[in-house]
C-alpha positions in Angstrom: 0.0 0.0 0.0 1.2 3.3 -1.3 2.6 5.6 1.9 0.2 8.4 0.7 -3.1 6.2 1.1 -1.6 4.6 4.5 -1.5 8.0 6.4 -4.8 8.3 4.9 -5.9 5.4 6.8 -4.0 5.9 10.1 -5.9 9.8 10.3 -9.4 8.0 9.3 -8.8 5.7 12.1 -7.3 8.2 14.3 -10.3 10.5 13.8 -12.9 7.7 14.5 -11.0 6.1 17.7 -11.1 9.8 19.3 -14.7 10.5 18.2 -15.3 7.7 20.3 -13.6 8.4 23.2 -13.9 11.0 25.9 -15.8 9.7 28.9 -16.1 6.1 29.9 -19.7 7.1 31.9 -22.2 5.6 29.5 -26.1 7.2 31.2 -28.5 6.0 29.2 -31.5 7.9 28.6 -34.8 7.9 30.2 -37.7 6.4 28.5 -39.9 9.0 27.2 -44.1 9.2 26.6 -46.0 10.7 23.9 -46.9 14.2 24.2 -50.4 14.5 25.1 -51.2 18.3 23.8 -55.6 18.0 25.2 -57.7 21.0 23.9 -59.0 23.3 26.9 -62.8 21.5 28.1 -65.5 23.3 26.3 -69.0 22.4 26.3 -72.2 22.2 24.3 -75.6 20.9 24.5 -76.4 17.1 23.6 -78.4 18.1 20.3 -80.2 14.4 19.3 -83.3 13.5 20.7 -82.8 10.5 23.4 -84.5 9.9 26.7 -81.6 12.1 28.3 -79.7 15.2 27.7 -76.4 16.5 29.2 -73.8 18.7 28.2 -71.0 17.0 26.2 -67.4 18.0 25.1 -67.1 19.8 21.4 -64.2 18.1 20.7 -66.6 15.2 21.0 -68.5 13.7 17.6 -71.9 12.6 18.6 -72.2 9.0 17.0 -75.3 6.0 17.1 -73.6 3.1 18.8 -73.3 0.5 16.1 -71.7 -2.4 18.3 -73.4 -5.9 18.3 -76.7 -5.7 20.1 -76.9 -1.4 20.0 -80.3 -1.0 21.0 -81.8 2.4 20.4 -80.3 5.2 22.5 -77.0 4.2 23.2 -74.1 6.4 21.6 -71.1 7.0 21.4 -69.0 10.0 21.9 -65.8 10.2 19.6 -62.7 12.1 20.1 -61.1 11.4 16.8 -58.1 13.6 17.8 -57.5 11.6 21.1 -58.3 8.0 19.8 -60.7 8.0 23.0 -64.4 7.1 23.3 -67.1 7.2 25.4 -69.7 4.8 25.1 -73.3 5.2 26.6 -76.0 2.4 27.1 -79.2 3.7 28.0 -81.8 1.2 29.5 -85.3 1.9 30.3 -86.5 0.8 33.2 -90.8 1.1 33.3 -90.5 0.7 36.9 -89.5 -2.5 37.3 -86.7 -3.1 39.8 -85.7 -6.6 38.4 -84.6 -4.7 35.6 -82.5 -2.1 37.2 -80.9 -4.6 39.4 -79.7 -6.8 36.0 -78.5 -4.0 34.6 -76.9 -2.9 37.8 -75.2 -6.6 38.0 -73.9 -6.0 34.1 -72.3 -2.8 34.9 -70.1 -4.8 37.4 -69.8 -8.0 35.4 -68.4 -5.8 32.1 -65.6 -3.8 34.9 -64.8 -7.3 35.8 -64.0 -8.3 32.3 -60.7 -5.8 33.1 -59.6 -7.9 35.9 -56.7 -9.7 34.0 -55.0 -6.5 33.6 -56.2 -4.3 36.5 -54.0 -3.7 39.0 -57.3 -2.2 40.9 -60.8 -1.4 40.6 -62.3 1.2 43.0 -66.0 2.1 43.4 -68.1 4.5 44.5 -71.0 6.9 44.9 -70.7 10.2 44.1 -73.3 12.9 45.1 -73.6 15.3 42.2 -74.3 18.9 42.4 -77.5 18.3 40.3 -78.9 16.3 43.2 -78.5 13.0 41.4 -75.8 10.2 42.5 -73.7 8.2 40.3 -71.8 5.2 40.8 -68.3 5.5 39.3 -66.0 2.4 38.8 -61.9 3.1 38.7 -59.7 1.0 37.1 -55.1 0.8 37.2 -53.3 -1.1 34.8 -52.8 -1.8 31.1 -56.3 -1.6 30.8 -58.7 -0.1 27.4 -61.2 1.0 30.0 -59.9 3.2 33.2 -63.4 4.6 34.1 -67.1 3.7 34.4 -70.1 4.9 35.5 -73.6 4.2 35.9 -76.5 7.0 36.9 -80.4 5.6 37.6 -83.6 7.6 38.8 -84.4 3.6 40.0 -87.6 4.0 38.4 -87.6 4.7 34.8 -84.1 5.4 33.7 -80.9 3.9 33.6 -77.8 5.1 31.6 -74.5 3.5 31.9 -71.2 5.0 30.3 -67.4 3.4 29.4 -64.6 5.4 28.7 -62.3 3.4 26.4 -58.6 4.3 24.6 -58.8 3.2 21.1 -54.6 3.4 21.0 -53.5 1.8 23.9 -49.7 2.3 25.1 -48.5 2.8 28.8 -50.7 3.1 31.3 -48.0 6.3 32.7 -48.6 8.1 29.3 -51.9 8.5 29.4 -52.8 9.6 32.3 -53.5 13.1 31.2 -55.6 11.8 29.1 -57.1 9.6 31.6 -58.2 12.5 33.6 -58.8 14.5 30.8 -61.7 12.4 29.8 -62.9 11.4 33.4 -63.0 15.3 34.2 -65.7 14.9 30.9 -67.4 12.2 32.0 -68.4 13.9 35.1 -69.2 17.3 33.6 -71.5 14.6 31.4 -73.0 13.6 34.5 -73.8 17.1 36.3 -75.4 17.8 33.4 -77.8 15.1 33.0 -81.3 15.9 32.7 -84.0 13.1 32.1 -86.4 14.2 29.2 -89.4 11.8 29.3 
């Protein structure tokens, strides 16, 4: 090899053996989340015609639930932009109590279905500001579902809702979004008016 091309060589390798040197310390770097960039909370009137009405978020698309057994009544609430949903059942009751307690046995059987991957499940009443009570269902963990609710006048009316993540990633990531749309859900429900 010609001397011209060997010095060549010796200051390519040169250059590359002190590009890689300077510190031994090797700190690797944290594992990052997706940016969650969530539109302020503003709210309009539910506009279709159903046995209820309650304010709902515009970033929201109102939508019929199309899902295996839909009955009438039971929509869905799209956030395109989050790749979130929330999905409302509404049953009416005709003053049978049978009926409200089957439906109030569902709510808990369909939470249940997350137990694989909860890590917990925490229930409640909550007293709303309208006067009405709710009973909201928590869940932690790699789950599509992290919060549930169910709302009854125990008479006539009986309206259950789901909030699922279409996208699902780590549980840590989308927590703002987590509370983004629970912070919804409950605005839903102090805004729930019965309208037959």
């Amino acid at each position: 090899m010609p001397l011209k091309e060997r010095n060549v060589l010796i200051v390519l390798f040169a250059s590359l053996l002190i590009s890689c040197g300077g510190s031994s310390d090797y700190f690797p770097k944290p594992k990052g989340y997706n940016r969650l960039d969530l539109p302020a909370h503003k709210y309009v009137q539910l506009e279709e015609k159903h046995p209820y009405t309650f304010e709902h978020n515009v970033n929201a698309i109102v939508e019929p639930d199309t899902f295996g057994n839909a009955e009438p009544h039971w929509i869905i609430l799209h956030y395109k932009d989050m790749m979130a949903r929330i999905q409302l059942t509404y049953k009416p009751l005709n003053g049978d109590l049978n009926k409200l307690s089957k439906h109030i046995d569902d709510a808990y059987k369909l939470a249940g279905k997350h137990h694989v991957k909860a890590d917990s499940q925490v229930e409640k009443v909550v007293e709303l500001e309208n006067g009405k009570r709710a009973v909201v269902i928590e869940l932690e963990g790699e789950v599509p579902s992290h919060f549930q609710f169910y709302v009854t006048d125990t008479s006539q009316h009986y309206l259950r809702g789901a909030v699922y993540l279409i996208e699902p990633t780590l549980n840590d990531s989308l927590r703002p979004l987590v509370n983004y749309m629970k912070d919804d859900c409950m605005h839903l429900l102090e805004t729930l008016k019965w309208t037959e």
